[in-house]
N, C-alpha and C positions, 0 to 999 in steps of 0.2 A: 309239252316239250319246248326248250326254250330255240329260239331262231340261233341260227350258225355265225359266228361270231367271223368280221368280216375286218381287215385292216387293212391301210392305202400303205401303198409300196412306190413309191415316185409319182403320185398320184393314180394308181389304178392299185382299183380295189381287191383283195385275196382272200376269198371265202373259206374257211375252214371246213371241214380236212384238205390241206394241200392232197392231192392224188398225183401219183407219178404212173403212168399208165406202161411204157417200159424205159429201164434203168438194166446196163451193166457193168460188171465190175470184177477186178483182182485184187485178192488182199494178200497178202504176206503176216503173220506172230510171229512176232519174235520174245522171247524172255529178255526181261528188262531188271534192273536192281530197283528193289523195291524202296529203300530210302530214296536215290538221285528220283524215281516217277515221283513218291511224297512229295518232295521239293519244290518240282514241277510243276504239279497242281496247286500246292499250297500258294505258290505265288501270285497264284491268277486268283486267291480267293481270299475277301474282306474276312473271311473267318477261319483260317487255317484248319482242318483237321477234319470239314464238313464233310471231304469226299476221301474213303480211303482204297487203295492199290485192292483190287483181289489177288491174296498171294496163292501161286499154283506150286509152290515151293517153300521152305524156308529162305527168304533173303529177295525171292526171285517173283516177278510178275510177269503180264502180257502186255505189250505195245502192238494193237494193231495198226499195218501203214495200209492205205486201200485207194485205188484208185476208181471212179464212179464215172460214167459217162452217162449224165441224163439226156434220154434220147424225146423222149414225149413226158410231159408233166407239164402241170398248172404252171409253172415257174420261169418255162420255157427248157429249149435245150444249153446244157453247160458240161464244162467238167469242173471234178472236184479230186483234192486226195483230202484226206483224210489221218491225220496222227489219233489216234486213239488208246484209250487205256482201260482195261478191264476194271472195273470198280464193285466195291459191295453195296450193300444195303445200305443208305446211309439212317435210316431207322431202327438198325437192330444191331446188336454188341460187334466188337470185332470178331471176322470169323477164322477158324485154324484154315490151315491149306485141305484138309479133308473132306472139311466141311462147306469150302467152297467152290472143291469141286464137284460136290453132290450138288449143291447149288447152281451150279452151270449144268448137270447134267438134267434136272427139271426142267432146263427151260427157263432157267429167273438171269437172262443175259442182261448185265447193265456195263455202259460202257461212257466214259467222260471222251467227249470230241476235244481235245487237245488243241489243234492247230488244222485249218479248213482252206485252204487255199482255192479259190473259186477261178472261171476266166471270164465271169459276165457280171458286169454292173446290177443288173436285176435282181438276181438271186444271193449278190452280195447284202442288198440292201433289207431284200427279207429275210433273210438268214437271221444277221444283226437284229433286225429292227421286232421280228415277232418272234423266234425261239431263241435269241441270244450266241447263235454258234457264232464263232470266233473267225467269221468267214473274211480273207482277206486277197485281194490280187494277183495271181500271176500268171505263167505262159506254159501253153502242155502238148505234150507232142508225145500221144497214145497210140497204142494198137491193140485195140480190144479182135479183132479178128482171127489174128495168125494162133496156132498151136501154141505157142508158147505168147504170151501177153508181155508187153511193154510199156513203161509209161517214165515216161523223163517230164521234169517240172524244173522251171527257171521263175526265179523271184528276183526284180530290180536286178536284172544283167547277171544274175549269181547261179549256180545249181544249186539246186537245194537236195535232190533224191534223184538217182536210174533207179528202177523196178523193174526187174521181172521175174516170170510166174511160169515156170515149165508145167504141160497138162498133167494133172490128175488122174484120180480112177471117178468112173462118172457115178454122182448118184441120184435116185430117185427124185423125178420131178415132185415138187410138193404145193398142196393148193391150201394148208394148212394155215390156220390165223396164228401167227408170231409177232408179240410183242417185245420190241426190244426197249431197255427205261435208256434213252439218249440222254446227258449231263452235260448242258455247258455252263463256260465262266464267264464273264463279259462285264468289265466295268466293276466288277466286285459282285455281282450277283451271280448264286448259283441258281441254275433253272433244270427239270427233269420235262423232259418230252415224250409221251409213246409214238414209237417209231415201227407201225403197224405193216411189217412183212402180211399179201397177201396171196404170195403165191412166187416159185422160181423155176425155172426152167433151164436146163443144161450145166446143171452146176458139176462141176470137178473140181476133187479134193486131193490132195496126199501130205506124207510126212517132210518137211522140206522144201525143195524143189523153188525157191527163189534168190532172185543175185542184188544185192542192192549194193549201190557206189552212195555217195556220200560226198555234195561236195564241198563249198564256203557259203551259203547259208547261213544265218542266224540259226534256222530252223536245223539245218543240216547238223552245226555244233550243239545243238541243244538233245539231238538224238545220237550224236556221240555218246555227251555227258551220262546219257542213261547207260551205260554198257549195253549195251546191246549183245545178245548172242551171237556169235559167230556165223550161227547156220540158224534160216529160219527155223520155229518148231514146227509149223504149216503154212500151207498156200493152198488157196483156192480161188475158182473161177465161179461167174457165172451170166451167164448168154442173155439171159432175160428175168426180171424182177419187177415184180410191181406191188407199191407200194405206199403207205399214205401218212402224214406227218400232222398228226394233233396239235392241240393248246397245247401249250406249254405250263406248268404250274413252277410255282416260287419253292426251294428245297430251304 
């Protein structure tokens, strides 16, 4: 078995598997236009066409927006949000909407990190530096506590996103191994990360049930530009996750 591959981070060193010991978070779907997310992607990437939209519709995709608060992890503690876009296989033909949602419903979740907004230099720097997420500066002002979940992000003086996340119906703690294939862009390289879910606690779901404002941001007009649906398709919570972030490999 070969030794764990180890990378200096502002000079201290980061043993692989990063472990996040607990981690929580609200996320928000929203249906997106599936050309304006193409575009989106295609931008950020040396070879256009490498990563395509899962459509859950004719025309329509997923944009997940999430906010993370790492609480304990190798990385230290930070927050993060999260733009995200549900993605296919980029190894096998395009798929119909039917077909991938049979796809998500096995369990084959892939998802491109869009846009990473972090509040700590450190975990900027290994974001960037060992899996490539698109991790960049700003200021967060969350409330992962209360019933209903909040999180406001400010970028260079500007708004970028209000989030929030009214509760769920609660479901089943799980201590199941989930692999999520994580996809970022950075510099023109595309990279796939396993993003190894191993276990979550308190999580609430339902149909809906979040507010999102919208404000002068780059980031903010560039989630305009995707249409966005009016009403989320879902929101969910959750209290506690723990979790562990692999090599990264070249797509």
């Amino acid at each position: 078995m070969s030794a764990p591959s180890t990378h200096d981070v502002l000079g201290t060193p980061v043993t692989m598997p990063v472990e996040i010991r607990h981690a929580r978070c609200f996320v928000a779907g929203f249906t997106a236009d599936t050309r304006a997310v193409t575009r989106a992607i295609d931008a950020e990437s040396a070879q256009p066409g490498t990563l395509r939209p899962l459509r859950i519709r004719p025309g329509r995709t997923m944009c997940m927006l999430v906010f993370v608060d790492y609480v304990d992890g190798d990385l230290g503690p930070y927050n993060e949000f999260g733009v995200c876009f549900l993605v296919e296989d980029p190894t096998t033909p395009p798929a119909s909407p039917i077909r991938a949602m049979r796809s998500l419903l096995r369990g084959d979740a892939r998802a491109l990190v869009h846009r990473l907004p972090v509040d700590g230099d450190f975990t900027l720097a290994a974001g960037r530096g060992i899996w490539g997420f698109p991790k960049t500066l700003a200021e967060f002002e969350v409330d992962h506590s209360s019933a209903t979940r909040r999180g406001r992000l400010v970028s260079d003086g500007a708004l970028v996103a209000d989030l929030s996340v009214k509760p769920g119906l609660k479901v089943p703690d799980s201590t199941a191994d989930t692999v999520l294939h994580a996809y970022s862009q950075l510099d023109g390289v595309t990279r796939m990360t396993p993003w190894r879910l191993t276990s979550t606690t308190g999580t609430r779901t339902r149909i809906g049930g979040a507010r999102l404002t919208l404000g002068d941001h780059p980031i903010a007009d560039e989630l305009r530009s995707l249409q966005l649906g009016r009403h989320a398709l879902m929101s969910s919570s959750v209290d506690r996750i723990t979790m562990r972030f692999e090599d990264p490999t070249l797509v």
